[in-house]
N, C-alpha and C positions, 0 to 999 in steps of 0.2 A: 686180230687182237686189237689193232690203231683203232681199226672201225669200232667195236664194241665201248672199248673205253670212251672213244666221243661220242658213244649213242649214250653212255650212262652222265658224264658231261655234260651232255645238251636236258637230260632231263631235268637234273641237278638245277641248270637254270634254271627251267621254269616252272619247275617246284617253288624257288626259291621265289620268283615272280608273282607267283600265284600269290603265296604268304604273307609276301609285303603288301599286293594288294589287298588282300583279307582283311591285314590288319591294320591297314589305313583305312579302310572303310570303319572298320570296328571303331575307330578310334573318332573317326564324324560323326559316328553317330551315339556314341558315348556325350560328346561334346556337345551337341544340338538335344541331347534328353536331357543333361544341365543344366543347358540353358533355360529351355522350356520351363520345369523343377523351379529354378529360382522367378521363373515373370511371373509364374502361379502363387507363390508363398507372396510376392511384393503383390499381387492384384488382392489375393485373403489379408493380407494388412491393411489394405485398404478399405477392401469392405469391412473388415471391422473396425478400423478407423470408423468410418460412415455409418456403423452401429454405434461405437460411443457418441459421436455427435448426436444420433436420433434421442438416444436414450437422454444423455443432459438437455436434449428440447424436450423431452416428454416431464423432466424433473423439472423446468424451467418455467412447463403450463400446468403443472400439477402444480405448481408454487401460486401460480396466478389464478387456479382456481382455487386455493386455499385463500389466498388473499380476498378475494371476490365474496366468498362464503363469508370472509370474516369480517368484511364489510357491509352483506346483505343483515347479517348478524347484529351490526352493531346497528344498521338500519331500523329493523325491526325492535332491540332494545329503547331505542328511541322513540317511535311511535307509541310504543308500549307506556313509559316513561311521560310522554304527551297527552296518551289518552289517561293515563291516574291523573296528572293535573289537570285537563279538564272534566275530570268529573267532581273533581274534592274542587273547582272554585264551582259546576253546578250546584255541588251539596251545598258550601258556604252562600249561594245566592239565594238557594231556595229558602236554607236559615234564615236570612234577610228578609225574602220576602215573608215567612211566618211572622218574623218577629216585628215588623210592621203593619199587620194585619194584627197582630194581636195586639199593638198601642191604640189600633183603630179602636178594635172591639171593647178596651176595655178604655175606654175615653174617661175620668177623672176617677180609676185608681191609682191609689197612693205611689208613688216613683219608686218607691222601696219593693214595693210588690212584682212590680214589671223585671227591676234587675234581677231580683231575685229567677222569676219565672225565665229572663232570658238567659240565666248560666245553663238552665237546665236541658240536656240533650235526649232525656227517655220522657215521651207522652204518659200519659196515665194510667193503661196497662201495661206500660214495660213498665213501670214504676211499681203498679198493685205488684206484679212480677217477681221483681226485685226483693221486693218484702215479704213475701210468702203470704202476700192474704190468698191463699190456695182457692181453698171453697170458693169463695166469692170472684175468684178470675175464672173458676170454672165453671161456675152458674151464669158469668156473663158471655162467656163463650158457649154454650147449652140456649141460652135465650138471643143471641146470636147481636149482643152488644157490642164485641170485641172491636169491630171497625169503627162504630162508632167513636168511641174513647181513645180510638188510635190516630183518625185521622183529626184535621185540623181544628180549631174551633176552642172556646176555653170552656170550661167545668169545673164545677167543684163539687167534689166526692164523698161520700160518707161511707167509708169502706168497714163494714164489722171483720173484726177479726175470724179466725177459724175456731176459736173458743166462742163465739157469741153463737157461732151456726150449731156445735155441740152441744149446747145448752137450751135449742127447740127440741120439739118433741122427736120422739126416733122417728115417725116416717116422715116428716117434714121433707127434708133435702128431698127425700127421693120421690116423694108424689109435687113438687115445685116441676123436678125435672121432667114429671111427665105431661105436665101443664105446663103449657111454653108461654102462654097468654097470663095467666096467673103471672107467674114465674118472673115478666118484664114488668108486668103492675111493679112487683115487692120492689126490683132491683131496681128499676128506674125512680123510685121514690126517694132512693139513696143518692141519687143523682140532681145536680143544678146544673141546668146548659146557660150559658153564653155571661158567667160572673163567676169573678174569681172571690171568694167571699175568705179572706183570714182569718182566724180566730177573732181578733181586737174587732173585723166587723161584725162578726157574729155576736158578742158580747152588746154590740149595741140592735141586735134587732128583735122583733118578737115570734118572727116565723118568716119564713122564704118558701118563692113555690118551687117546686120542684118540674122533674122530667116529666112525670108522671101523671101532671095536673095539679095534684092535691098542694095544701100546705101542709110544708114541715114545723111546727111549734119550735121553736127558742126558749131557754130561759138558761138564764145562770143562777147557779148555787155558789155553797162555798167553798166545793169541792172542784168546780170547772164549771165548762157550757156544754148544758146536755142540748140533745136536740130529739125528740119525740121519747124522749127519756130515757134515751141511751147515754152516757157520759163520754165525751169526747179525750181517751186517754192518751192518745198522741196527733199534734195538732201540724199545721201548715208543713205537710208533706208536697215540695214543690215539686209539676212536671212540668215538661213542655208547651203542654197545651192544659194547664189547669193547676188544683191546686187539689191533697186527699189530706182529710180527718178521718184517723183511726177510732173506731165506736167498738164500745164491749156488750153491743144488743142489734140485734137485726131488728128492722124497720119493717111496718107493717101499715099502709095506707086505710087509712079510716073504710068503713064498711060504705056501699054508695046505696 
């Protein structure tokens, strides 16, 4: 019976041996899983530490490249800004040089003439233009005048109105424009190249030649100064490069 009870005794220990070690093991390794647990969460704080640092550099060259743009920007608004001023002082130089070539060309007209001509900034068909002599800008551009009259040089114009062209015969306009030869005869006799001629000088002459060749007759009445017998209803029309009298008769070059 002594023997049995210390055989149950002796197991008893090392049951109990066994268990304490069990669970001191259990208990290391509870404590080193922990551990581990917490280096891992402190290394993820770090790396996302070292994600918010990347991100405020990325907001930091995103800034710099905003800034950069807004300076290539304003770069560019400048150039922009540089080339309108040098072109408005080429346009103001070129005005110059017109308007020096034209005191050349018109060497002893009256000082009142000249200022007057150099306020003005539309040539002679943006001028016809401007006033709706229709017809007659479009038979000069059909007879292929238009550059003429546009570019530099001074003239002076005898422009009928579009009431004078309605008052030929009905196929007139349209057989002029199939006759382009004809057509520059008529319109160029309307024309005076290289003088500015004002009313007051017309008043004093008896005829001037024209584009055309021919002379245009002068006279005054009591009514105005006609010139090949049209009447001069509106006078010293200034452009840039000339000077247009408005006529209520289209102009027709003596037969040759």
């Amino acid at each position: 019976m002594n023997k049995r009870g210390d055989e149950i005794i002796r197991k008893i220990k090392l049951f109990g041996t066994v268990f304490i070690t069990v669970t001191l093991i259990a208990l290391m390794l509870f404590t080193s899983g922990c551990s581990q647990q917490s280096v891992e969460n402190e290394t993820g704080d770090i790396e996302n530490e070292s994600g918010i640092v990347e991100n405020e550099t990325r907001v930091v060259e995103n800034e710099t490249g905003y800034i950069e743009n807004e300076t290539g920007y304003v770069k560019n608004e400048t150039e922009s800004l540089l080339n309108e001023t040098e072109n408005q002082t080429n346009r103001s130089e070129h005005r110059e040089t017109e308007s020096e070539n034209l005191e050349e060309e018109v060497e002893g007209v009256p000082q009142e003439v000249l200022n007057v001509v150099e306020k003005s900034d539309r040539n002679v068909m943006q001028t016809l233009a401007d006033r709706n002599f229709t017809t007659f800008v479009e038979l000069l551009n059909v007879a292929g005048l238009e550059p003429l009259l546009a570019e530099e040089g001074i003239y002076t114009v005898f422009a009928p109105t579009n009431e004078a062209f309605d008052e030929l015969p009905e196929n007139a306009v349209p057989a002029l424009e199939n006759n382009t030869e004809e057509l520059e005869k008529v319109l160029t006799y309307h024309i005076v190249d290289g003088k500015i001629l004002m009313e007051n000088d017309l008043e004093n002459m008896t005829s001037v030649k024209t584009l055309e060749g021919e002379e245009l007759p002068i006279t005054v009445t009591e009514n105005g100064v006609q010139v090949g017998g049209a009447n001069i209803t509106e006078a010293d029309i200034v452009a840039s490069n000339g000077v247009i009298h408005q006529i209520d008769k289209v102009l027709t070059p003596p037969p040759q």
